[in-house]
TORTI-780188 format. One line per 2 residues: number of its first residue (from 1); their letters; for each residue x, z, y negated of C-alpha. Coordinates in steps of 0.001 Angstrom, whole numbers. Example, Ala and Ser with C-alpha at 12.3 -4.5 7.8 and 13.67 -1.06 7.14 Angstrom:
2
1 = as = 12300:7800:4500  13670:7140:1060
END
This chain:
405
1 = xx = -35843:-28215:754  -34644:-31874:-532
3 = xx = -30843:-32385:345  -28467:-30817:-2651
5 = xx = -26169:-32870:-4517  -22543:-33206:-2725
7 = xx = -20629:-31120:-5758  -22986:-28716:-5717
9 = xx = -22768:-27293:-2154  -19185:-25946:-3348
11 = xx = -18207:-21837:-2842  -18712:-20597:-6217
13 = xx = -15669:-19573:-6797  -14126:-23287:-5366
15 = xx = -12749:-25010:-8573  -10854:-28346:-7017
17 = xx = -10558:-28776:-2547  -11935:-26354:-251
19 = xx = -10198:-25006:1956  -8932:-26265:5475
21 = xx = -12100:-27187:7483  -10749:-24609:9923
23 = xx = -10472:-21974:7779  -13770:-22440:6417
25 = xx = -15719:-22686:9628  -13549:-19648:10803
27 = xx = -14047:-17397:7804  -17350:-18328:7466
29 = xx = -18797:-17521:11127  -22087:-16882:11168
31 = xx = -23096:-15555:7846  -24688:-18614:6802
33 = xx = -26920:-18760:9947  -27673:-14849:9622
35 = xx = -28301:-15304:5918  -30665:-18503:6207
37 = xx = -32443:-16205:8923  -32800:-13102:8198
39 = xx = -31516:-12395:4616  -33357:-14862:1798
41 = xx = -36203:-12230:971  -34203:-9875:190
43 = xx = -31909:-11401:-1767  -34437:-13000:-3290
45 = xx = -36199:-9218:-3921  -32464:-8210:-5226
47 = xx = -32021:-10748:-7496  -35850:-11136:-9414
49 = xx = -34938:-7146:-9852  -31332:-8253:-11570
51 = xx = -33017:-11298:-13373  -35722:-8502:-15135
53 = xx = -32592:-5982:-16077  -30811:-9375:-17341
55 = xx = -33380:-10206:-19614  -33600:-6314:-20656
57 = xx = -30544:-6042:-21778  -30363:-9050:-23815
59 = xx = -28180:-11799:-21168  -31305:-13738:-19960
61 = xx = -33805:-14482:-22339  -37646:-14317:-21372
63 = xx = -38391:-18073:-20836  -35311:-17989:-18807
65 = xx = -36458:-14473:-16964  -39745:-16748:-15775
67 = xx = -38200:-19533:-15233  -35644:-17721:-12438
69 = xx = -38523:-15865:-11471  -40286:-19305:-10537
71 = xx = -36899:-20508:-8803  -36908:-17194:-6881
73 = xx = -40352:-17287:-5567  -39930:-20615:-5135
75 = xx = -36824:-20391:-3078  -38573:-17260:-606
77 = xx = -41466:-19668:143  -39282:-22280:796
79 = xx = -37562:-20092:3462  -40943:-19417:4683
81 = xx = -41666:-22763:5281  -38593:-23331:7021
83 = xx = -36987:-25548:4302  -34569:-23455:2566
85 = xx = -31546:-24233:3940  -27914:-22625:3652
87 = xx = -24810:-24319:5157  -21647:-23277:6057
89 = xx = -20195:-24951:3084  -22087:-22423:470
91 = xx = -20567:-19461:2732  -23845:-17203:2260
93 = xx = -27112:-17406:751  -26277:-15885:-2485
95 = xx = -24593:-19538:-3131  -27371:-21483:-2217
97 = xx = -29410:-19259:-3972  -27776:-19852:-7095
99 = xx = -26637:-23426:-6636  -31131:-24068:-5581
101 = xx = -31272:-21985:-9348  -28565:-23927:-11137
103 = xx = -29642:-27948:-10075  -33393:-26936:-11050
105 = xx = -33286:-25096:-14283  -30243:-25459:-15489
107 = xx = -28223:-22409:-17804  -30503:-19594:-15849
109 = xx = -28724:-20709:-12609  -25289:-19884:-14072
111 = xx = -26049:-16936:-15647  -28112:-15184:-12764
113 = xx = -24295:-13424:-11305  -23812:-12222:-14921
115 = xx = -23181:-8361:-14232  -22531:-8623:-10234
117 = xx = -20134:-9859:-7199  -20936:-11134:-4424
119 = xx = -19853:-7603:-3324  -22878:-5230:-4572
121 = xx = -24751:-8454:-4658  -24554:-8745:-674
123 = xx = -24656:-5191:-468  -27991:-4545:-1896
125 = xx = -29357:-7306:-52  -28315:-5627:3410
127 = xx = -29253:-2423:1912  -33237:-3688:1266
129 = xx = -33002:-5048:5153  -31925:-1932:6132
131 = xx = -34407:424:4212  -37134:-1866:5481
133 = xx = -36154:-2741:9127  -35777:1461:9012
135 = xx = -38822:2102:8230  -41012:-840:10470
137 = xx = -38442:392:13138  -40128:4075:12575
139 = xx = -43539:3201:12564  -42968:1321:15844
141 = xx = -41190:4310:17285  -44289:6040:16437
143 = xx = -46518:3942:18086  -45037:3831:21105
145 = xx = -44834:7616:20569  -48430:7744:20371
147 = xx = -49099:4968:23326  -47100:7170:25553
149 = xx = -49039:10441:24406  -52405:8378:25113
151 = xx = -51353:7344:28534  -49762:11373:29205
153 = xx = -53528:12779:28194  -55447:10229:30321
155 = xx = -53337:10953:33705  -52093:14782:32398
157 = xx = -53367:16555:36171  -52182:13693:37903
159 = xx = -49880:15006:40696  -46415:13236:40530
161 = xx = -43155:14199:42465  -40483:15349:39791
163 = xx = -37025:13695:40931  -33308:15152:40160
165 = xx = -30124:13087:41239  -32893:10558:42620
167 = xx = -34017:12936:45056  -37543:14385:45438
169 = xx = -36868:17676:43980  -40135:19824:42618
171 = xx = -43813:18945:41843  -44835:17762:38290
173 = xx = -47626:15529:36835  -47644:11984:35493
175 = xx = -49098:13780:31967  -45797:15510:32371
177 = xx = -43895:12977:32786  -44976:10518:30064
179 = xx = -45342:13347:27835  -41682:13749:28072
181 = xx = -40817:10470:26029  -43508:10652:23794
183 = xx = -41894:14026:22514  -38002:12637:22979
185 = xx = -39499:9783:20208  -40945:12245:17679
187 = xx = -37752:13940:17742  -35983:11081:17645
189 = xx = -38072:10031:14374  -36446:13128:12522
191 = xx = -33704:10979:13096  -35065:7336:11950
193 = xx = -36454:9235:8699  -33634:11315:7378
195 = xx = -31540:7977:7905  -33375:6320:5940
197 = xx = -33164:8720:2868  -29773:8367:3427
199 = xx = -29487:4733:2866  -32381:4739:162
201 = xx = -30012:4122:-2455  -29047:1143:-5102
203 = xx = -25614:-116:-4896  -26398:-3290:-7688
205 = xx = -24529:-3210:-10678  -20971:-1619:-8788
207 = xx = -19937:-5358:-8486  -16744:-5276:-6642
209 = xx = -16638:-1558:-6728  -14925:-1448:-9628
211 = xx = -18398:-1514:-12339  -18535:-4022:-15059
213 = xx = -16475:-3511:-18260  -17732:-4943:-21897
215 = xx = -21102:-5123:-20403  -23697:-2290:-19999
217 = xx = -25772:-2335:-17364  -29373:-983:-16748
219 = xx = -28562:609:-13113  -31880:2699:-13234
221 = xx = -34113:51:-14282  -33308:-2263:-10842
223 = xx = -33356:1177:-9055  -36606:1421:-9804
225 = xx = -37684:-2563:-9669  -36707:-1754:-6059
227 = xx = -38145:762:-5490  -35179:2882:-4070
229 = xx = -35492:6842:-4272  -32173:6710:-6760
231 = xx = -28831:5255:-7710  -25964:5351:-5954
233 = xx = -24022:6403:-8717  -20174:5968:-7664
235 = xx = -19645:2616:-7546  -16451:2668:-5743
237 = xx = -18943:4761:-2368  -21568:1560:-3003
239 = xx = -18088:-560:-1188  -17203:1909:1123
241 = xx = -20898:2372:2452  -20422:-1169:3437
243 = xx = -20255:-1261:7367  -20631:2594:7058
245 = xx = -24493:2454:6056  -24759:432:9250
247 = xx = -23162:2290:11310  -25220:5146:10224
249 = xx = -28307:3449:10647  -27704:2062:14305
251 = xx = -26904:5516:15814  -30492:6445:14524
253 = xx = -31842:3549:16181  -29656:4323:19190
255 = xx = -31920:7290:20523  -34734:5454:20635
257 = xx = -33234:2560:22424  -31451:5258:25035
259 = xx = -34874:6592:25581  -36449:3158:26220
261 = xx = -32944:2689:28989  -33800:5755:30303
263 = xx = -37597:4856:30748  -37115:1297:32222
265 = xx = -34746:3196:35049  -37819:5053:35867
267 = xx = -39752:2230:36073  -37893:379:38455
269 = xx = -38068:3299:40405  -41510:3979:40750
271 = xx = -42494:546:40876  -40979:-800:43882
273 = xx = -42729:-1203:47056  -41243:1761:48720
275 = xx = -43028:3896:45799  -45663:1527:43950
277 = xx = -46769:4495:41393  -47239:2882:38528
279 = xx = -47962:-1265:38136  -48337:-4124:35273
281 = xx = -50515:-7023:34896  -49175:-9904:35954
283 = xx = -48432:-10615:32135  -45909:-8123:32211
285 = xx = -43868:-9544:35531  -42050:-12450:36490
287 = xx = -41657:-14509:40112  -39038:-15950:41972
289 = xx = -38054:-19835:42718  -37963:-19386:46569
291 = xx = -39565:-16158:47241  -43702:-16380:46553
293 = xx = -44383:-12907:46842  -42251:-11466:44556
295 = xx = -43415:-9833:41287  -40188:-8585:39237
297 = xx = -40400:-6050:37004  -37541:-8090:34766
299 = xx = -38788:-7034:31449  -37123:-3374:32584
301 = xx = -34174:-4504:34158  -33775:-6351:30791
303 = xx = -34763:-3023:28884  -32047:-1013:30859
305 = xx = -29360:-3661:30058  -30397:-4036:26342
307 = xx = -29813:-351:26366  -26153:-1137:26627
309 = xx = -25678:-3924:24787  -27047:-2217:21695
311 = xx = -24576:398:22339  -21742:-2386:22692
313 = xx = -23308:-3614:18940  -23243:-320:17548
315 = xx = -19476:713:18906  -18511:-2930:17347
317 = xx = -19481:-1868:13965  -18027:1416:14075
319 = xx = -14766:31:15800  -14702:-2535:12986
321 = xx = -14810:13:9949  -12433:2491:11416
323 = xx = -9247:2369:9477  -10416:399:6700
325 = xx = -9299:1460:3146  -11588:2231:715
327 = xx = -11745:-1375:-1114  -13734:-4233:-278
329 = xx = -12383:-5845:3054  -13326:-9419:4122
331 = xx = -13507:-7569:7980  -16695:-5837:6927
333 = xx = -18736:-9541:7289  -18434:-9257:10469
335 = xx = -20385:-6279:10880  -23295:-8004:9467
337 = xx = -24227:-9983:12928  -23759:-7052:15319
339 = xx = -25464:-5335:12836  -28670:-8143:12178
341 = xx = -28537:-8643:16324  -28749:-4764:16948
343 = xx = -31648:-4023:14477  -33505:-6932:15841
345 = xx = -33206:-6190:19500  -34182:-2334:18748
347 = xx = -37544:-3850:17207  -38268:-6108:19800
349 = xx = -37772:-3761:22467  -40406:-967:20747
351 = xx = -42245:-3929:20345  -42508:-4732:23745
353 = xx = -42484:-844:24890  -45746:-1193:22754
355 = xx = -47595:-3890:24537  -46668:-2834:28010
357 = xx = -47206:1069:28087  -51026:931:27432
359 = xx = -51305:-1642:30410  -49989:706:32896
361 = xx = -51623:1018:35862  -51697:4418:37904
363 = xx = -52059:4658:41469  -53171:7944:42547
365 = xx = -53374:7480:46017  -49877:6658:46267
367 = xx = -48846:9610:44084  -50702:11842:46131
369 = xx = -49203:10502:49377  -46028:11020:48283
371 = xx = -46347:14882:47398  -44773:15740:50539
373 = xx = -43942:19248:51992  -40265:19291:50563
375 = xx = -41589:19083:46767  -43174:23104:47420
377 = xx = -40108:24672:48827  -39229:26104:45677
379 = xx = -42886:27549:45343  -42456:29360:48240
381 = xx = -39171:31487:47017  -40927:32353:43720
383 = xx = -44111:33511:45645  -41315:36033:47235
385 = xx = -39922:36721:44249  -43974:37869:42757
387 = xx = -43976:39871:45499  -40777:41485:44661
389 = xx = -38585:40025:47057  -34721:39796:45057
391 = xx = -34276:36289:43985  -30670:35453:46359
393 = xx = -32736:36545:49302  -35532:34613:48626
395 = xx = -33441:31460:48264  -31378:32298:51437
397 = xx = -34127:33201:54015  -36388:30287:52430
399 = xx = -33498:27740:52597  -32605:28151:56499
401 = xx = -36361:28716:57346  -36889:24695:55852
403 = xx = -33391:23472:57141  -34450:25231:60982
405 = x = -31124:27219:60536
END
């Protein structure tokens, strides 16, 4: 996008000087960056909806309704393009939004806020990300769901040793064994989904949780433009969902990422030398500067640590929120980048879960050398116990015969 004016890359509510340059690049943090990112299309979706129920209710009329409809579309393939740009100066994208609106078409620019704050304004916005980035998250979990479920049929009588407190411990199979996080996912989904019905609500048109007075607002008509399931109807909840919608939505996305920790421990188990179960193309592993033989399983060591760090994301948005009254609080922005950086490392982990599960290699041979005798112990109380022998006894007499006792 061509450079804006100087006067017109102002906050919108700025009448006179700014503020200290301190204070703006502190208050401001990232937003602007996260916004110019992440955010444009659906504000973009949020406000073509509020233009329409503008123009419905008599504020906007219809030339003007296409002519911010243009400057909207135009503004999301902009972004697209990689020219839309929003600077620390305009605070968000909502400004340069309306300030792109305002130097191209004039009155329609200025009237675009009519019946909003920047409040339900940024709300909605974050509430389209997160009904979307819900439900692409969900279809990814399923996915991998369904890769894992591939891989468990393929190798299901595949002997495997079963492991507790990282200890050979009974036999089991590798269909077992990848089974076992294909079904933690489709749990997990029940999760993802209700989540999402939660959050598939429309906050526009509770401005700064407070509603609009002397103006009547068409609250089902952008529900629907939207395409949320209904309106959230108090609009002093839409502000207190703020932060809380988030934090809702990253514990769902927390089991899945747990499960993918959990998995990538595994991994570097079984894929070391001393094991060598399972292996990747060499697309999937990385070398070392001074050692030429190595091939690192990083992408797991990365998984297991991104496992935490999404936890550290989610506990920042929750620790953030806790104590805040029920008004709008300038604190809640800063739940917007753990929450932006959490969603997006979820994805891209499934995503790379995705690529890398159907590319597993099984060795069989080495699985079958390493069911060794200890694995069958337990088999050998039980065939007692079918015979009738009392379960304690069993145990005993089977336990010193293996320990030479």
């Amino acid at each position: 996008m061509a450079a804006q004016p100087a006067a017109k890359r102002t906050k919108l509510w700025q009448v006179g000087d700014g503020p200290h340059p301190l204070v703006e690049k502190y208050t401001v943090g990232e937003d602007f960056r996260i916004d110019g990112q992440h955010m444009i299309p659906f504000d973009v979706q949020a406000s073509t909806a509020h233009a329409e129920m503008l123009c419905s209710i008599g504020v906007l009329t219809k030339p003007e309704l296409e002519q911010a409809k243009k400057g909207l579309a135009e503004v999301e393939a902009e972004w697209r393009e990689g020219r839309f740009e929003v600077t620390c100066s305009q605070e968000d994208c909502h400004t340069a939004i309306e300030q792109y609106l305002t130097t191209k078409y004039g009155d329609v620019g200025k009237k675009i806020h009519t019946g909003r704050s920047r409040n339900d304004q940024s709300l909605t916005m974050l509430r389209l990300y997160m009904k979307t980035r819900l439900q692409e998250f969900a279809e990814l979990s399923n996915s991998v769901a369904s890769k894992f479920s591939d891989l468990a049929k393929l190798h299901q009588d595949v002997p495997m040793p079963g492991y507790t407190h990282m200890q050979k411990a009974m036999p089991t199979t590798v269909g077992t064994w990848l089974g076992s996080f294909s079904d933690a996912l489709r749990d997990a989904d029940r999760v993802t989904q209700g989540t999402r019905d939660l959050v598939n609500q429309n906050p526009l048109g509770s401005a700064a949780g407070f509603g609009i007075n002397h103006l009547v607002l068409d609250r089902k008509k952008t529900t629907e433009l939207m395409n949320f399931e209904r309106l959230q109807e108090n609009v002093m909840y839409c502000g207190f969902s703020r932060g809380y919608f988030e934090m809702v939505s990253l514990q769902a996305m927390n089991i899945p990422m747990t499960i993918a920790a959990r998995f990538a421990t595994d991994m570097m188990m079984f894929t070391q030398q001393e094991t060598a179960f399972f292996s990747l193309p060499a697309g999937f592993v990385t070398g070392s500067s001074i050692m030429p033989q190595k091939k690192n399983y990083d992408l797991f060591e990365i998984m297991r640590a991104n496992g935490k760090v999404f936890a550290s994301l989610q506990s920042q948005v929750q620790s953030t929120i806790v104590g805040l009254g029920s008004g709008y609080h300038r604190d809640l922005q800063v739940t917007k980048k753990a929450f932006v950086e959490a969603v997006e490392l979820a994805m891209d982990t499934l995503r790379l879960l995705e690529a890398s599960i159907p590319e597993l290699v099984v060795h069989k041979e080495r699985l079958q050398e390493a069911m060794t005798q200890e694995l069958y112990v337990t088999d050998e109380v039980y065939k007692r116990v079918a015979a009738g022998e009392l379960f304690r006894d069993a145990y005993l007499d089977v336990k010193k015969s293996y320990n030479g006792a």
